[in-house]
C-alpha positions in Angstrom: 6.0 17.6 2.5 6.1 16.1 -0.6 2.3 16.7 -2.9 2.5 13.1 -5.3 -0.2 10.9 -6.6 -1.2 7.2 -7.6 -3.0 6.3 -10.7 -4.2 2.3 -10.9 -4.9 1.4 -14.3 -7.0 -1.0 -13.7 -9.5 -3.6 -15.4 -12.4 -2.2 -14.5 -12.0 1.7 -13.5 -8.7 3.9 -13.8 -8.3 5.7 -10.5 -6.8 8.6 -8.7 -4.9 9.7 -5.5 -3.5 13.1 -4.9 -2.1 13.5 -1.7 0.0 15.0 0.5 3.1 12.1 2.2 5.1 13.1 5.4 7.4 10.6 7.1 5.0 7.6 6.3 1.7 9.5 6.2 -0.7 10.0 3.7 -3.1 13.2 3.8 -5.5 13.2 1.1 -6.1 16.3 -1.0 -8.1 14.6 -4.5 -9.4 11.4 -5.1 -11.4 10.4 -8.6 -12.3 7.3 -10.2 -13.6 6.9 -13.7 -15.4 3.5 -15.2 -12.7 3.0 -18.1 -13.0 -0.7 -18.4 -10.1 -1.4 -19.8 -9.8 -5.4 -19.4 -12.8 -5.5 -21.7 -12.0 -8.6 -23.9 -8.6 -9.2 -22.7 -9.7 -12.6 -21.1 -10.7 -13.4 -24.7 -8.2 -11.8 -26.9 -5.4 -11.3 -24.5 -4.4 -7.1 -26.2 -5.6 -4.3 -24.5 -8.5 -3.2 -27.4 -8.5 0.5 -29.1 -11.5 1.6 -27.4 -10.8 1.0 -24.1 -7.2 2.2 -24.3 -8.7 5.4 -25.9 -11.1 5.6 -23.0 -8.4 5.1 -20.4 -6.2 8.2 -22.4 -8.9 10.4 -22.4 -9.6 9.6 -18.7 -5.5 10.2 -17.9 -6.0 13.4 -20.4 -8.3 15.2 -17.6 -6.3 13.6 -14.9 -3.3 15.4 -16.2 -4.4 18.3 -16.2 -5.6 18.2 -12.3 -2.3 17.4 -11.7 -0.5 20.4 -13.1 -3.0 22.4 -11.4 -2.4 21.1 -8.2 1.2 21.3 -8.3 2.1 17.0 -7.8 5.2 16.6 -7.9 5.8 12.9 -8.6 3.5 10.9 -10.4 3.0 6.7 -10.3 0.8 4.9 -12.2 0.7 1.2 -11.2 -0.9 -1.5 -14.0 -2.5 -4.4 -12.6 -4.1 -7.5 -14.5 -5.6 -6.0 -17.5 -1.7 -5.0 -18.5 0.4 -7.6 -17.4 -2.2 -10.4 -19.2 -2.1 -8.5 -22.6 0.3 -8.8 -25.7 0.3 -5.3 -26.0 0.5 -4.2 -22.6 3.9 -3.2 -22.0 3.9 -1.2 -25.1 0.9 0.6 -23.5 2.8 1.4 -20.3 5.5 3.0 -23.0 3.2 5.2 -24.6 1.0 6.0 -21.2 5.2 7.2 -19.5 6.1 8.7 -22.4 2.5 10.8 -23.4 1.6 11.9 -19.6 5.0 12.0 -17.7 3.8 9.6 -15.2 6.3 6.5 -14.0 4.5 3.6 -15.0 4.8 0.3 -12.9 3.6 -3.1 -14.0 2.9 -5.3 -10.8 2.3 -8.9 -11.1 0.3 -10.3 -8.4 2.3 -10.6 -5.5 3.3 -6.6 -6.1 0.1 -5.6 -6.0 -0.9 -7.8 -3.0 1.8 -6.3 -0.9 1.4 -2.8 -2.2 -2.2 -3.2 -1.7 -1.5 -4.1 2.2 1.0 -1.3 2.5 -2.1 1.2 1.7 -4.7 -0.8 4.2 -2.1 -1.2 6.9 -0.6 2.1 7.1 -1.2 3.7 10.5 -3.5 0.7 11.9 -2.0 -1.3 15.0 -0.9 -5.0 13.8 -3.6 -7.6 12.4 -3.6 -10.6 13.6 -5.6 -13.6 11.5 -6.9 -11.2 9.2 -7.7 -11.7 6.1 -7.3 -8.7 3.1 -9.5 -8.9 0.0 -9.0 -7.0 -2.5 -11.8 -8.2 -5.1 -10.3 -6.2 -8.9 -11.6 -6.5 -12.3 -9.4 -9.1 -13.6 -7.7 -10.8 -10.3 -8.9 -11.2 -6.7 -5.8 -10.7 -4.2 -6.0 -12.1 -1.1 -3.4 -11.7 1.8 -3.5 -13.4 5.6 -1.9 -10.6 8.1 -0.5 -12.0 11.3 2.2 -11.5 13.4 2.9 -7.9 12.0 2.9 -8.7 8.3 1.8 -11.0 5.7 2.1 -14.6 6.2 0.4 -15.6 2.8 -0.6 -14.1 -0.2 -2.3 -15.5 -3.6 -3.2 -14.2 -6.6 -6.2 -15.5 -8.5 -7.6 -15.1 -11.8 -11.3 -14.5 -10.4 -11.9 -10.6 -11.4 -15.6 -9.1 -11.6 -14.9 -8.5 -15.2 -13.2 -11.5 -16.0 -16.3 -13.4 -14.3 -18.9 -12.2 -15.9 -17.2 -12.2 -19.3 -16.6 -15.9 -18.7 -20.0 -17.2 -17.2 -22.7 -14.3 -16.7 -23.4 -13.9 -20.1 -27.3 -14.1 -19.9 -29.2 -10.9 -18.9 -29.9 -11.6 -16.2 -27.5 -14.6 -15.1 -29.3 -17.5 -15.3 -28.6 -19.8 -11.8 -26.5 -22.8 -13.9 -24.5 -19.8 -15.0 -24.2 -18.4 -10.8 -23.7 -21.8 -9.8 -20.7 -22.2 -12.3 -19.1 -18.7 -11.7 -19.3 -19.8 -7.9 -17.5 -23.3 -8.4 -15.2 -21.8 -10.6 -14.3 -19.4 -7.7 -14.1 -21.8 -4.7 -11.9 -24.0 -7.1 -9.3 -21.9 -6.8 -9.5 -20.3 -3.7 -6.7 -21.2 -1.4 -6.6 -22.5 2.3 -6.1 -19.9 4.9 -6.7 -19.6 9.0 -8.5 -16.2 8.2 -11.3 -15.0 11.3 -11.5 -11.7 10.1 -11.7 -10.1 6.9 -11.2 -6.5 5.6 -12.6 -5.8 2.5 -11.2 -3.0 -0.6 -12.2 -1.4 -3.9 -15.0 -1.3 -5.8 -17.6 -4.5 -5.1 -17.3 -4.3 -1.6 -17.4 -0.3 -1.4 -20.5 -0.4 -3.4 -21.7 -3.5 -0.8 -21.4 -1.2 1.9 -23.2 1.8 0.3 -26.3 -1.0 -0.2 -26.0 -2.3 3.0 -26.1 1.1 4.9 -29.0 2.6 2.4 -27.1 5.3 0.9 -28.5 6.9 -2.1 -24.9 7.9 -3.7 -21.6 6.4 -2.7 -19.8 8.3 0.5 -16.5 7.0 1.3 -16.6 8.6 4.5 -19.8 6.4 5.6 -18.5 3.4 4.3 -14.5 3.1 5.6 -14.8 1.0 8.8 -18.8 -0.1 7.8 -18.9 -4.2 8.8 -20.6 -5.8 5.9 -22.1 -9.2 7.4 -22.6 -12.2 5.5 -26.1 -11.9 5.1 -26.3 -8.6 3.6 -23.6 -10.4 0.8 -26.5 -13.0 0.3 -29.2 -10.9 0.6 -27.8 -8.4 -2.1 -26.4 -11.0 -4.6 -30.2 -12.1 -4.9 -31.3 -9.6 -5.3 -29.3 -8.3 -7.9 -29.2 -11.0 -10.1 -32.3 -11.5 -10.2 -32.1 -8.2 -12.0 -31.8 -7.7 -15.6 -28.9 -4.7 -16.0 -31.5 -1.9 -17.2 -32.7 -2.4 -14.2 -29.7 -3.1 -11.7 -28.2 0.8 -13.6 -31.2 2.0 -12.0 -30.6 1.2 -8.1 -29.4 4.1 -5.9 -25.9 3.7 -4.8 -24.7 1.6 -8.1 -22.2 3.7 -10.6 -23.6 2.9 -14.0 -20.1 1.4 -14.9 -20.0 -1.1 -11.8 -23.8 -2.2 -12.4 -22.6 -4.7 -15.1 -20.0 -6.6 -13.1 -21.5 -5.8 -9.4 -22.9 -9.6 -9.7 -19.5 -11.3 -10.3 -18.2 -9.5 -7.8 -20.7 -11.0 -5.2 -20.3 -14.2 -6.3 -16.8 -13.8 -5.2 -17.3 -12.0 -2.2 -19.9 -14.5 -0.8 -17.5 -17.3 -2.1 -14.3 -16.3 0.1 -16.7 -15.4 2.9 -18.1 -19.1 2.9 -14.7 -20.9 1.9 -13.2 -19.3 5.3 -16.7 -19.2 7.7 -16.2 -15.1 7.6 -19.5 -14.2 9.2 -18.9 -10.1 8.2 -16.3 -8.3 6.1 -14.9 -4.7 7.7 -14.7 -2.1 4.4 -11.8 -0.5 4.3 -11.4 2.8 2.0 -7.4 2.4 2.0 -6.4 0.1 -0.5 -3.9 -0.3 -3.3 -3.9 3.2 -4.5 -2.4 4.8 -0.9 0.1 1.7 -0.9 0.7 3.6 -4.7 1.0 6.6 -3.5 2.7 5.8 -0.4 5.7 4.2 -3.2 5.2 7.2 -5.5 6.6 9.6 -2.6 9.9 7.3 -2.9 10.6 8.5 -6.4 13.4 10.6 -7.7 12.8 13.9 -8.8 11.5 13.5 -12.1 14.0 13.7 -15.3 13.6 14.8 -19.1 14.9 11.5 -21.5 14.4 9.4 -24.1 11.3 7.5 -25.1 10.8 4.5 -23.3 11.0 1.2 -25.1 7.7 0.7 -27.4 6.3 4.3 -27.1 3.9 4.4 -29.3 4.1 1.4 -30.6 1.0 -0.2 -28.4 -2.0 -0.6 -31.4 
């Protein structure tokens, strides 16, 4: 049984997923996530900025060494929005392959949609009319599941960090400012037969620790928790309302989520309303088991060459 793991670079947090793959399923042994944000001023700028890029190294530095400890053999790191909108971002994958060992993969958005349903689908019977959201820092990926498999997928440029860098820039968000993050979002969103929704990563996760009164985050409590509508409404209320000293002090909200948790309502409550969703099921399998699901495909790691633009990112 093969012992592998999943990184996701992604806007917002860089993530982790040691586990243990046999004939299509995943045990897992390690999981970590770490607020690296990133997409910070990539909507802007469109490069990947030194800071954040020496946040996420230091961040891979410790994961790294877990790794070795834990004897993973294969090692994928997948990079979402942040990378594929940047300049730079390529070059970044070159240096993160060629510093760490890891095989990089840059998905665009229907990669990531499908590998993001390969994580929440594996070992569940078939969904039928269901809707996936997977609600990132830079995109929003949303994939209709019937018959067996996907029957539509879209990729959106609606991220919690990409937002509230566009139109939350008050502290806190003023209600023109909510009212034009939310038009912004149902602009875009597409049209789908969806009457039931499952719900992944960070916005809805922290939702669900809210919405069931948890003091700290416990993915065990919230996998399978059904978010309804009104706890969406009822939150984003109140948490707006909030200035962000204040929202970093509310139990169950990671000091790095607390700045972008608003956005990612705003989205949330958006897709729910666009599609008459009265409750969202949370699902803790997401992107990074589809990830590490892949990274049990690869080839035995080989020594070689530099890849192209090692070192060559900033």
């Amino acid at each position: 049984m093969p012992r592998v793991a999943a990184i996701d670079l992604g806007t917002n947090s860089t993530r982790l997923l040691v586990a243990d793959v046999d004939d299509g399923r995943l045990e897992e042994v390690v999981r970590r996530l770490t607020i690296t944000r990133l997409g910070e001023g990539v909507d802007e700028r469109r490069r990947l900025l030194p800071v954040p890029i020496a946040r996420v190294r230091n961040c891979l530095a410790e994961y790294r060494r877990e790794l070795e400890a834990l004897e993973v053999t294969r090692t994928l790191a997948i990079a979402t929005s942040a990378v594929r909108d940047a300049e730079n971002g390529e070059a970044f994958l070159g240096e993160i392959e060629w510093t760490y060992g890891f095989v990089t993969r840059l998905l665009d958005g229907s990669e990531e949609a499908a590998l993001m349903v390969r994580g929440v689908t594996a070992g569940r019977p078939p969904l039928e009319h269901v809707l996936i959201v997977d609600i990132g820092g830079g995109s929003t990926e949303l994939v209709l599941e019937a018959d067996g498999g996907p029957q539509a997928m879209s990729s959106l440029d609606i991220g919690c960090v990409r937002v509230t860098e566009r139109f939350l820039t008050s502290d806190p968000p003023s209600e023109p400012e909510l009212a034009g993050a939310a038009g912004y979002v149902r602009s875009l969103l597409p049209a789908f037969d969806a009457r039931h929704a499952i719900g992944v990563a960070g916005t809805v996760t922290t939702l669900a620790t809210l919405d069931l009164g948890l003091a700290e985050y416990d993915p065990q409590q919230t996998h399978g928790h059904r978010i309804p509508r009104t706890s969406v409404e009822r939150e984003l209320g109140r948490l707006a309302a909030l200035p962000l000293a204040e929202r970093l002090r509310v139990p169950g909200i990671e000091a790095g989520r607390a700045p972008v948790i608003v956005a990612g309502l705003v989205i949330l409550r958006e897709i729910l309303n666009a599609y008459d969703l009265e409750s969202i099921e949370v699902s803790e399998r997401d992107l990074l088991h589809g990830a590490a699901l892949a990274a049990a495909e690869l080839p035995e790691p080989e020594e070689g060459p530099a890849p192209p633009g090692a070192y060559t990112c900033c």
